[in-house]
Backbone as CSV, one residue per row, in Angstrom:
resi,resn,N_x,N_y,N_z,CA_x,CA_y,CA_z,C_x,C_y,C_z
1,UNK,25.637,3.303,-13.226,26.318,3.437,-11.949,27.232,2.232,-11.732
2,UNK,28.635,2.754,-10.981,29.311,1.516,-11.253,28.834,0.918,-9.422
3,UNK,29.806,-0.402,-9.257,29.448,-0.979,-7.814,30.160,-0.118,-6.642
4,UNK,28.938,-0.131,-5.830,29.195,0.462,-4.824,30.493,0.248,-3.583
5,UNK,31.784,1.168,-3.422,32.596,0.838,-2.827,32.317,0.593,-1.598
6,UNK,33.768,-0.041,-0.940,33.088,-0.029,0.994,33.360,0.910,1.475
7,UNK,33.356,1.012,2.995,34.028,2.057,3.796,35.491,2.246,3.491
8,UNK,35.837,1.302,4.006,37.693,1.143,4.175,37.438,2.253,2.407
9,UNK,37.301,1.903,1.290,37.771,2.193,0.070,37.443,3.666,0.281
10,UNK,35.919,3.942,0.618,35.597,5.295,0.793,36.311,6.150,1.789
11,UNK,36.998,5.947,2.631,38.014,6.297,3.778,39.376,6.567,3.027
12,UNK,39.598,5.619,2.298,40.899,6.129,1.514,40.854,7.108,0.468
13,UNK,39.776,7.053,-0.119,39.593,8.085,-1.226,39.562,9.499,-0.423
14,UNK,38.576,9.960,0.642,38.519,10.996,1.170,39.682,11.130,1.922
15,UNK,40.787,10.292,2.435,41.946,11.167,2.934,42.902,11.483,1.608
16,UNK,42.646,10.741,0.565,43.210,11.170,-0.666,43.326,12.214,-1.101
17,UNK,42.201,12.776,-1.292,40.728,14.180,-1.374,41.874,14.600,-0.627
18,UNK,41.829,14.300,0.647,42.152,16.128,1.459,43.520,15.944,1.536
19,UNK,44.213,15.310,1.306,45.776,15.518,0.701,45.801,16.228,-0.754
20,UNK,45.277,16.156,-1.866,45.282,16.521,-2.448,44.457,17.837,-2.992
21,UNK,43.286,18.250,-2.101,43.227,19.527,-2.192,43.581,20.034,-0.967
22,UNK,44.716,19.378,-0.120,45.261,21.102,0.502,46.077,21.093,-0.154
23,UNK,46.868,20.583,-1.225,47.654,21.007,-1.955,47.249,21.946,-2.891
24,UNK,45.747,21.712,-3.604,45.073,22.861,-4.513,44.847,24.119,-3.583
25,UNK,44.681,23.813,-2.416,44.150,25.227,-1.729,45.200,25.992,-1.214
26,UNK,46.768,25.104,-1.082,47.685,25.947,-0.650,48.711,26.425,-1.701
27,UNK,48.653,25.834,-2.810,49.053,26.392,-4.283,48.591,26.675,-5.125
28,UNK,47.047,26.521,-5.054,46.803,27.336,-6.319,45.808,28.907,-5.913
29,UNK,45.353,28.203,-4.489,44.291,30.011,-4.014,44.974,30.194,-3.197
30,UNK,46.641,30.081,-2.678,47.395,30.286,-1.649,46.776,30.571,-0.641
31,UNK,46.631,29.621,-0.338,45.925,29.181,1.204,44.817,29.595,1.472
32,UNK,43.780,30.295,0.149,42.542,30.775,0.610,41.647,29.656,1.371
33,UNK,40.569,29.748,1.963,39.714,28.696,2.146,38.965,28.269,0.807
34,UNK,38.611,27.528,0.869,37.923,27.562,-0.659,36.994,26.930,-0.156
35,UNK,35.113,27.621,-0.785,34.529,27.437,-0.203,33.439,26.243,-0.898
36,UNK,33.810,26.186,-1.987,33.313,24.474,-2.338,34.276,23.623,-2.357
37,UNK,34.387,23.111,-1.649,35.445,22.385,-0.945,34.978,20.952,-1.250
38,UNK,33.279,20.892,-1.232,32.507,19.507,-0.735,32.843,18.761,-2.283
39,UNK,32.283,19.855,-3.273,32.238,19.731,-4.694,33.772,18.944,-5.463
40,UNK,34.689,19.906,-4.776,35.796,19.133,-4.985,35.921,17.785,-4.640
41,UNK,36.078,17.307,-3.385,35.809,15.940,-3.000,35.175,15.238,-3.755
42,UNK,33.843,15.732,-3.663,32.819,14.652,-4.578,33.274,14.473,-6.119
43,UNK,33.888,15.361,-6.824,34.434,14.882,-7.920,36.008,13.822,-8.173
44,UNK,36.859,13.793,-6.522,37.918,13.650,-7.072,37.701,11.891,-6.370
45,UNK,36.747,12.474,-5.291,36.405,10.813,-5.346,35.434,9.846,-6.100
46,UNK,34.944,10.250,-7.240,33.693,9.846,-8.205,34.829,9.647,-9.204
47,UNK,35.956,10.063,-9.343,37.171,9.758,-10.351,37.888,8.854,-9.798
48,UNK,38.111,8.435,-8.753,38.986,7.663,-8.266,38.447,6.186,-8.097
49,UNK,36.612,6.009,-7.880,36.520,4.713,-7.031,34.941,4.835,-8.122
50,UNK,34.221,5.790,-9.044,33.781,5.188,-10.355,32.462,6.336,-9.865
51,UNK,31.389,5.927,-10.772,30.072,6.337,-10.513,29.064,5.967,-9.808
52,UNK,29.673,5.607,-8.371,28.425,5.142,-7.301,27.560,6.107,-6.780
53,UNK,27.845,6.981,-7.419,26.397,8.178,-6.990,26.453,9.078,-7.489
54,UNK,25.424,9.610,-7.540,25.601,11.227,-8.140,26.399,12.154,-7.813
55,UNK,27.087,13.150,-8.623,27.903,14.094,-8.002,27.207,15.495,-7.173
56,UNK,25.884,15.463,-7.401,25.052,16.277,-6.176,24.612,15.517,-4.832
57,UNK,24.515,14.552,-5.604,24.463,13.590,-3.949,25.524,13.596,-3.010
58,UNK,26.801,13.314,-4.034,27.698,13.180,-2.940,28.288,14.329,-2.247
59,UNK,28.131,14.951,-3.107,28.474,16.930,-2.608,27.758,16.857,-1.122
60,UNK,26.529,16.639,-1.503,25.577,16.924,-0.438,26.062,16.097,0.662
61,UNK,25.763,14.833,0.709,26.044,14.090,1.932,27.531,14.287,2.581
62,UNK,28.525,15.119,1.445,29.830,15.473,2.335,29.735,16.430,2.957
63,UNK,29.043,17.630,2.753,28.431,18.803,3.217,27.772,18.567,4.389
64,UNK,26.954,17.459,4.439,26.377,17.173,6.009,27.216,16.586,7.466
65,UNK,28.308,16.341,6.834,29.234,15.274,8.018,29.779,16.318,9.055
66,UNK,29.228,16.663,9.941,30.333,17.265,11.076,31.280,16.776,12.063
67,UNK,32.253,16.151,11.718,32.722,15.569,13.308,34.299,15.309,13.235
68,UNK,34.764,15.499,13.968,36.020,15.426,14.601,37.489,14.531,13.617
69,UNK,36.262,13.166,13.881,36.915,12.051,12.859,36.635,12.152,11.270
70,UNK,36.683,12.789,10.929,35.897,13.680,9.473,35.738,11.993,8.894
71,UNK,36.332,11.387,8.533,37.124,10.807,7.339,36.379,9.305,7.785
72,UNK,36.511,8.718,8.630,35.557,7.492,9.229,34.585,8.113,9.002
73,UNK,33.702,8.908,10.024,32.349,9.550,10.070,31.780,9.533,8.379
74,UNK,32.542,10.395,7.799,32.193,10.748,6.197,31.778,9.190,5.709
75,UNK,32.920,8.148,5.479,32.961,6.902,4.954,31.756,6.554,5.524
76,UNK,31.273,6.071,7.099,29.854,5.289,7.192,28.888,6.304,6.724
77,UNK,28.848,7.707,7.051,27.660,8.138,6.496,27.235,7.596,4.801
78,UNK,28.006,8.162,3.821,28.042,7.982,2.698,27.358,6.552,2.593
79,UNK,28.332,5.517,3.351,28.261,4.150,2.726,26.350,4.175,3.329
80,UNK,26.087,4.693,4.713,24.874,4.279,4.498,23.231,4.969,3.676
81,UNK,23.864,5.998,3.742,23.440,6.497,2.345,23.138,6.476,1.030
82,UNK,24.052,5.814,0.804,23.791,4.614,-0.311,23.318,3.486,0.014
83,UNK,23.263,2.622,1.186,22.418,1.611,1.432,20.963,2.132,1.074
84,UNK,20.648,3.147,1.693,19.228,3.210,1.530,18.559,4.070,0.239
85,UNK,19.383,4.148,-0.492,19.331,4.674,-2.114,18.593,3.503,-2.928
């Protein structure tokens, strides 16, 4: 496992993520919803910022975030999620 990123880093990766798959979701399933959505994320940010967690972990804990501010919210959950890993 590589070292664990911070928020700020994890915040940039996931608005990365969703710039770059609404581009997969609006050109390549023309605009379908696509419904592993989480899976995507968790891989494109496990490519971008290394192997700080599992890619079912992180699926999962993106899958749990509901809120408004997606992208903050997501970043502390995660980060503390991994604190207590």
């Amino acid at each position: 496992m590589s070292v664990m990123p911070s928020e700020d880093k994890l915040k940039e990766a996931l608005k990365s993520a969703a710039k770059a798959h609404h581009e997969f979701q609006e050109n390549t399933l023309n605009g379908v919803h696509h419904e592993k959505w989480a899976m995507w994320y968790a891989a494109y940010v496990l490519g971008r910022l290394g192997d700080f967690t599992t890619p079912t972990l992180l699926t999962q804990w993106l899958s749990e975030v509901q809120d408004e501010r997606w992208f903050r919210k997501a970043a502390e959950y995660i980060a503390g999620r991994l604190q207590a890993v």
